[in-house]
C-alpha positions in Angstrom: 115.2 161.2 32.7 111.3 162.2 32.1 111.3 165.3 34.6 109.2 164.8 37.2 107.0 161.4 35.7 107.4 158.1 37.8 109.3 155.4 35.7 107.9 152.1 35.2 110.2 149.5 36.2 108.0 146.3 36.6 105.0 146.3 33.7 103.9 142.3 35.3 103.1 144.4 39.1 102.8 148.1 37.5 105.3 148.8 40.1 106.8 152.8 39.2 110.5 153.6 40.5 109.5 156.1 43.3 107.5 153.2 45.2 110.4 150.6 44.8 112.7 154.0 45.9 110.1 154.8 49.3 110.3 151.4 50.2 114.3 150.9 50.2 114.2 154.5 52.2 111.8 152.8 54.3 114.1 149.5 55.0 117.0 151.6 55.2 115.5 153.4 57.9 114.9 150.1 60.1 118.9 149.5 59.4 120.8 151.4 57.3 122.9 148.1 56.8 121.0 145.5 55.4 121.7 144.1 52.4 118.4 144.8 50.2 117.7 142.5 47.2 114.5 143.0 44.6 112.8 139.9 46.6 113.0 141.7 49.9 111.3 145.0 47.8 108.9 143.2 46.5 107.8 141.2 49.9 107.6 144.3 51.5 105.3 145.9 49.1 103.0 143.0 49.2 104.1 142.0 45.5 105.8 139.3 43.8 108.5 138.9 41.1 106.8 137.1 38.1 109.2 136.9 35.0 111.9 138.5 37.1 112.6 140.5 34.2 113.0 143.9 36.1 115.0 142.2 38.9 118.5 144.0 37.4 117.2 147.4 37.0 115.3 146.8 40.7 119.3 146.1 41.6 120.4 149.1 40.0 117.3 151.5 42.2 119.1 149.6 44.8 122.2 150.5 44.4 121.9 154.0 43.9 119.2 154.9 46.7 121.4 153.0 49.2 124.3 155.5 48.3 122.3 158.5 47.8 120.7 157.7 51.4 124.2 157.1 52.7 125.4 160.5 51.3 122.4 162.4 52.8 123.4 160.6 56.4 127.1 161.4 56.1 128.3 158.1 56.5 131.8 157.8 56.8 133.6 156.8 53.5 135.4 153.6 54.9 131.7 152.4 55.7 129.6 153.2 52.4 132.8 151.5 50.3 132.7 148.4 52.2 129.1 147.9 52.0 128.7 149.1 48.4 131.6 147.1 47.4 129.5 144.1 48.9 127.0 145.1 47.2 128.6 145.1 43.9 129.5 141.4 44.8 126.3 140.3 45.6 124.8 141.9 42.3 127.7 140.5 40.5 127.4 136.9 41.5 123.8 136.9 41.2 123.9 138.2 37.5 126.7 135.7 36.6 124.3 133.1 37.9 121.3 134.1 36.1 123.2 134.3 33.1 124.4 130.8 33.3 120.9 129.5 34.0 119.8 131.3 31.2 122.3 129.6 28.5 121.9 125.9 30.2 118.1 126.2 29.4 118.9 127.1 25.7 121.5 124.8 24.6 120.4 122.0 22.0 120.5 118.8 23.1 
């Protein structure tokens, strides 16, 4: 994307995606398993979601250093699809849900 620079991701934290990348590797290295979501990031940088805006990008780090970790560990295919595909889910869901909270606050009464 920009070379070698560190992306912002959240501006309300100043939190760059190469520290929310290290701590995923780090969490993944604990249990290669877990399911990681933006909150557990942030908690274990010390940091807290404020507007929440960079929560779906946080997602998609997720997403993508979870397989990329899985690829450099040779996990078996049947085991990163299951896991990524509940993942997905999880993502999927939580989006839908954000999106429905988003339109219920805007209608006109």
């Amino acid at each position: 994307m920009f070379g070698n620079e560190d992306v912002l991701v959240c501006s309300c934290n100043y939190i760059t995606d190469k520290e929310i990348r290290d701590v995923i590797n780090n969490l993944l290295d604990e249990d290669c398993w877990q399911l990681i979501v933006p909150a557990k990031v942030y908690h274990a940088m010390a940091k807290r979601g404020r507007c929440c805006g960079c929560f779906p990008n946080v997602v998609d780090i997720i997403i993508q250093t979870t397989e990329d970790y899985h690829a450099r560990r040779h996990s078996t295919e049947s085991e990163i699809f299951d896991f990524m595909s509940r993942l997905r889910k999880f993502h999927e869901e939580n989006r839908r849900a954000d999106i429905e909270r988003r339109q219920k606050g805007h209608r006109a009464a």
